[in-house]
N, C-alpha and C positions, 0 to 999 in steps of 0.2 A: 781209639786214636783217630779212626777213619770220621766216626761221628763229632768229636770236636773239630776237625779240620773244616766238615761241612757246616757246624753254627759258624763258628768263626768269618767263613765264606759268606755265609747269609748276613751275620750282621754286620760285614764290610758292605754290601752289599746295600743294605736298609741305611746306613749311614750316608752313602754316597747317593741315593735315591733323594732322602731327607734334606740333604744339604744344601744337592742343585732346585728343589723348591723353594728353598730359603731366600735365596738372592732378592734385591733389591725392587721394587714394583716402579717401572715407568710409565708416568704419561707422556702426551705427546707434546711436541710446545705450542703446540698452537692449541690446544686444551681450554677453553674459556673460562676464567675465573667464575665461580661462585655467583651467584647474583648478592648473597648477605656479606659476602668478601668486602663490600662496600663498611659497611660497619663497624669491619675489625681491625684495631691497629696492631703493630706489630714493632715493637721499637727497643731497643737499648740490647742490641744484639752483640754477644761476648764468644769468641770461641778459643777452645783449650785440647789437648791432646794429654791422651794416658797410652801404656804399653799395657797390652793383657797378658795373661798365663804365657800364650805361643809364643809371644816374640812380636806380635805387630804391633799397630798402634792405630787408637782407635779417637774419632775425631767427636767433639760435642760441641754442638749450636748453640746457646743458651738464649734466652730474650725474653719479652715482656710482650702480653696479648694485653686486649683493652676488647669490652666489647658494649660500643656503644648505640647499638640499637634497642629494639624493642621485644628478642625474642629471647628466649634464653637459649644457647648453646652446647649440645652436648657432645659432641662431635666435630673435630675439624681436621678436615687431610690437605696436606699441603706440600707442593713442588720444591722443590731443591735444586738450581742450574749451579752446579761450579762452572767456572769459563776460566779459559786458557788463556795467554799472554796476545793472542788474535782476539778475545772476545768472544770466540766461539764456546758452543757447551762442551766443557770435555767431559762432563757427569751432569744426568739428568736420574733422581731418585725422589720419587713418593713418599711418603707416610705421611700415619696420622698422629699428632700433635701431643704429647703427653708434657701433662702438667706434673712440674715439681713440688711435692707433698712436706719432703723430707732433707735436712742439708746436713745434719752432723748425725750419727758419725760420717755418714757418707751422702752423695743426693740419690733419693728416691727418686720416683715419677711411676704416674698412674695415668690411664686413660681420662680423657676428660669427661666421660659419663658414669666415673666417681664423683666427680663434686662439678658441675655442669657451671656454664661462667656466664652467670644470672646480667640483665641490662645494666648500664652505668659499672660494671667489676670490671677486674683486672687480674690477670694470674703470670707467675713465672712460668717458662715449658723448656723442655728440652729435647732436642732432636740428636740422635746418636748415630752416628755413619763409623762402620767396621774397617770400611775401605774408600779412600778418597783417590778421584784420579791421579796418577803422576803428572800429568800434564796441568794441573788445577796453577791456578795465577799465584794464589794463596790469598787472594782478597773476599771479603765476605762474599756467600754466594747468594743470590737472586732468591727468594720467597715467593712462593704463590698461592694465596687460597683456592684451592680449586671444587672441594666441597666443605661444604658443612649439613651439619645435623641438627636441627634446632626443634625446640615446642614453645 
């Protein structure tokens, strides 16, 4: 009995350790874009809401890259400002860019250094946020290439 109580203990333990790493990666805003940011467009941005298992609800970015330079891309991380009903940031969150593979039965997405988005292409992507500020305006939120990856 004594030694269940202590896994039990432990993997609360490894769960709550695990979790608070998870959270959201911020840069800073004043974070200078990309120099190849110049090349990439970013256009016909859709967002939609679903409920998960728990009970929350979970926010999705959707939209259209273009990349029309000369390198091919296989990598791109990019800023995310919500702003408040002042314009100020009430959420500042990072990641990197996953393109949409797959739409029925459900949407997929994989890194973009599965199928890397070669000069003159174009790809769907989709950006997934767990948790949006309460203070967010509800108006699309600010985009930044901050890096990319290319060969």
């Amino acid at each position: 009995m004594a030694s269940a109580v202590v896994i039990a203990v432990v993997g609360a333990l490894i769960l709550f350790y695990e979790r608070g790493k998870g959270g959201p990666t911020v840069t800073p805003i004043s974070a200078t874009a990309d120099p190849y940011a110049a090349n990439l467009t970013i256009a016909n941005l859709t967002m939609s809401e679903s409920s998960n298992l728990s009970g929350g609800k979970v926010t999705y970015l959707d939209g259209h890259i273009t990349n029309s330079g000369s390198r091919i891309v296989t990598g791109i991380t990019v800023q995310v400002l919500f702003r408040d009903a002042a314009h100020e940031v009430a959420q500042n969150e990072t990641q990197a860019l996953r393109i949409i593979r797959t739409r029925d039965p459900y949407v997929d997405v994989e890194p973009l250094s599965a199928s890397p988005l070669k000069p003159g292409s174009a790809d769907d992507f989709r950006l997934v946020f767990d948790t949006v500020a309460d203070q967010w305006d509800g108006a699309y939120p600010d985009i930044r290439v901050i890096h990319v990856d290319t060969k």
